[in-house]
C-alpha angles and dihedrals in degrees: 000000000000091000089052090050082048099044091046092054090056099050093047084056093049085055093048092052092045094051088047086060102048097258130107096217088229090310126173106241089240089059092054097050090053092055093044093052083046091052099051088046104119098233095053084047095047090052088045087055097041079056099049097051100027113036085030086066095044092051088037080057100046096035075074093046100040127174111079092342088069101042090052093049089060104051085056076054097052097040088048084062095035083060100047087054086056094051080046090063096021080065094050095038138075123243110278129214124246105287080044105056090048093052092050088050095058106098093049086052101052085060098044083051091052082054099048087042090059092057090046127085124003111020116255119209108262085036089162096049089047082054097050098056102035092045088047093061084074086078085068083067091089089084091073094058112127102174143306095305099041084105096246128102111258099278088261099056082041095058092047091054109048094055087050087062089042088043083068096070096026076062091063088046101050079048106050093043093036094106100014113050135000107203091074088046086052096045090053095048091050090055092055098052090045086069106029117052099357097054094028091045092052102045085048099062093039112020112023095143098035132283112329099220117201116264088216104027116124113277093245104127090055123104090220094076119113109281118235116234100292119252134201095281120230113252109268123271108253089262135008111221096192107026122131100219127100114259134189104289140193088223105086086212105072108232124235139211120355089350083065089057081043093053092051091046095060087043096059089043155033089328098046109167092349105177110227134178109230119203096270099068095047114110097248085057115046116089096227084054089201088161092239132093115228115249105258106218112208111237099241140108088255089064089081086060110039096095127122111207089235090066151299129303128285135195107154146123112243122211081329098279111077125043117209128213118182151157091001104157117175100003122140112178100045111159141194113189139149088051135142145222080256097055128095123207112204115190120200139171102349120138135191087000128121116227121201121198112191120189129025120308141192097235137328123222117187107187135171101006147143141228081333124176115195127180113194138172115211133338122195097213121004144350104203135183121193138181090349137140125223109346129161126195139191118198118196102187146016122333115174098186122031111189123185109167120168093001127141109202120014130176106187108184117199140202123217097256088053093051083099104067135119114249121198121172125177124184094359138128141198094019112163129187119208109198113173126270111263092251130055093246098046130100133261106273111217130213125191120210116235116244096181124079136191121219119198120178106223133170092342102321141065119261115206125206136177123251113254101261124200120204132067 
């Protein structure tokens, strides 16, 4: 069956390459009417266009910066077109079932898998660039949406949120070039646009409530079509973004259903072996109601290693109110979901690890960590960091209160809803602030903190003063 899904894709871009030239390939006329007809459809039009004039500009920027910028560029490229070819037969087809969908989706997995295999193993130079682009393919995901409780956000809001999670590392990128090439300034602003508002633009005016499949389309996309005699099977790409078996997740409940697809999908991505902690395992929910969440350990040979001295590692969440985060040393895709506004997240020990904190939460403490990267949503009261080195935040959302004491090296990034926070800092150096640029086009604008201060005794106190800081 998958070889036949396989088999009919091609054909259908053969047909699609033959038809661009000017030759039918062999084509029956009523084929080629129907591709015609699928060609002239506005939506397939409209994404034609969104490659032409966004991911045009991305591969115009890394053609001048070349090596793995440029091979990564072009397997966007290349999944951006994988994915137009998929709205060309979605449109002609009608809706599969589950086996079905993930077979449909396999081309546009086995490119988003070339991307994720370039940021693994040994580090490339641009990593970050190499991270952007391979974690923003998860945004192409959308296309696998069935319905409100298919486990995955409405293809907007899924859009949005992938490139946020890409944004972390196209951040990195804006900073290090700002002053030394633009090019890479150029490429990662491209990229941006390419996603919001170019992808979320798009999916808005087609697709705002997930892929609209034919009535009466042909039933190729289903797993119930007649298999072809079965042949010896390739060995299975390291990680199946859309398939609809169980793997080995990092969610101790195997998922069902469409949350199964969903679950693939996180694990070929951005989100790959997230550890996450499902609604079985919260405290109100167990039935030894200890009041602790046991420790999920991620399957991988880093696991052996992945030890503090000080302890073992820790991602649970403690009597439901307070989510802990410890020893994680070397992890990059650490998350925190399914929280609250009455929830705490308390951070302790990690080093050389990225944390992620979706939703809404009371207060956030990072202490006593390394070379920490940590994405966050909102926070009701504070967000604090406190005797850390090397840390950078970003923060998407609001913040009213923003606390770095005894801290060497801090990049705090700020949205525009959290520009209005309250920053103290005590006993720290080299702490810098990135607010956005005031248009939409421009680049991030640093500012750096003073940590020097100046004391003058005057009419019987002392008056303090900043030292004058370059920089910003």
């Amino acid at each position: 069956m998958e070889q036949k899904l396989i088999d009919r894709f091609e054909s259908a871009v053969k047909r699609l390459e033959a038809l661009s030239t000017g030759f039918r390939g062999g084509a029956s006329p009523g084929d080629g009417g129907d591709m015609a007809d699928a060609l002239s459809d506005p939506s397939i039009v409209a994404f034609g266009d969104l490659i032409d004039q966004y991911v045009g500009r991305v591969v115009i920027a890394a053609e001048k910066i070349g090596g793995h910028v440029f091979d990564v560029t072009n397997i966007v490229r290349e999944a951006f077109s994988v994915q137009k070819q998929l709205l060309i037969l979605l449109n002609q087809s009608q809706k599969p079932d589950l086996a079905g969908l993930a077979g449909f989706l396999k081309p546009l997995n086995e490119v988003i898998t070339k991307a994720t295999v370039m940021t693994e193993g040994r580090r490339y130079d641009f990593f970050n660039h190499l991270k952007a682009a391979a974690d923003s393919l998860a945004a192409l995901a959308w296309i696998a949406f069935t319905g409100k409780d298919c486990g995955m956000s409405m293809p907007i809001a899924h859009v949005e949120e992938s490139w946020q999670m890409a944004e972390f590392y196209s951040n990195k990128v804006l900073v290090e070039y700002r002053n030394k090439d633009p090019n890479h300034v150029e490429w990662a602003k491209a990229l941006k646009e390419l996603y919001v508002p170019g992808l979320r633009d798009y999916v808005k005016s087609f697709y705002p409530l997930g892929p609209v499949w034919s009535p009466t389309g042909k039933n190729s996309a289903s797993s119930k079509a007649t298999a072809l005699p079965a042949t010896p099977a390739a060995p299975p790409p390291p990680t199946s973004l859309f398939s609809s078996e169980s793997t080995k997740a990092s969610s101790s409940k195997p998922k069902e259903g469409m949350s199964a697809v969903f679950q693939e999908l996180s694990t070929g991505n951005v989100t790959a072996g997230l550890r996450k902690v499902t609604a079985d395992m919260k405290t109100k929910n167990r039935s030894d109601r200890t009041g602790v969440v046991g420790t999920i350990e991620k399957e991988s040979h880093a696991g052996s290693h992945a030890f503090s001295k000080t302890g073992s590692p820790k991602l649970e969440l403690q009597m439901g109110r307070k989510w802990v985060v410890e020893n994680q040393i070397g992890q990059k895709d650490l998350i925190v979901e399914d929280c609250d506004a009455r929830q705490s997240v308390y951070v302790y020990g990690c080093k050389n690890s990225v944390l992620q904190i979706q939703g809404k939460v009371n207060n956030i403490t990072i202490d006593k960590c390394t070379k920490m990267g940590v994405v966050f949503k909102d926070v009701v009261a504070a967000f604090e960091i406190v005797n850390c080195n090397g840390v950078e935040v970003q923060c998407q959302g609001s913040a009213p209160t923003i606390s770095v004491d005894n801290t060497s090296g801090c990049q705090l990034y700020l949205s525009n809803d959290s520009l209005e926070a309250s920053i103290s800092t005590a006993k720290s150096s080299e702490i810098n602030v990135l607010v956005p640029g005031a248009g939409p086009d421009d680049d991030w604008v640093e500012h750096s903190l003073p940590q020097q201060y100046i004391h003058v005794f005057k009419d019987g106190h002392f008056e303090t003063t900043s030292a004058s800081h370059s920089g910003g």
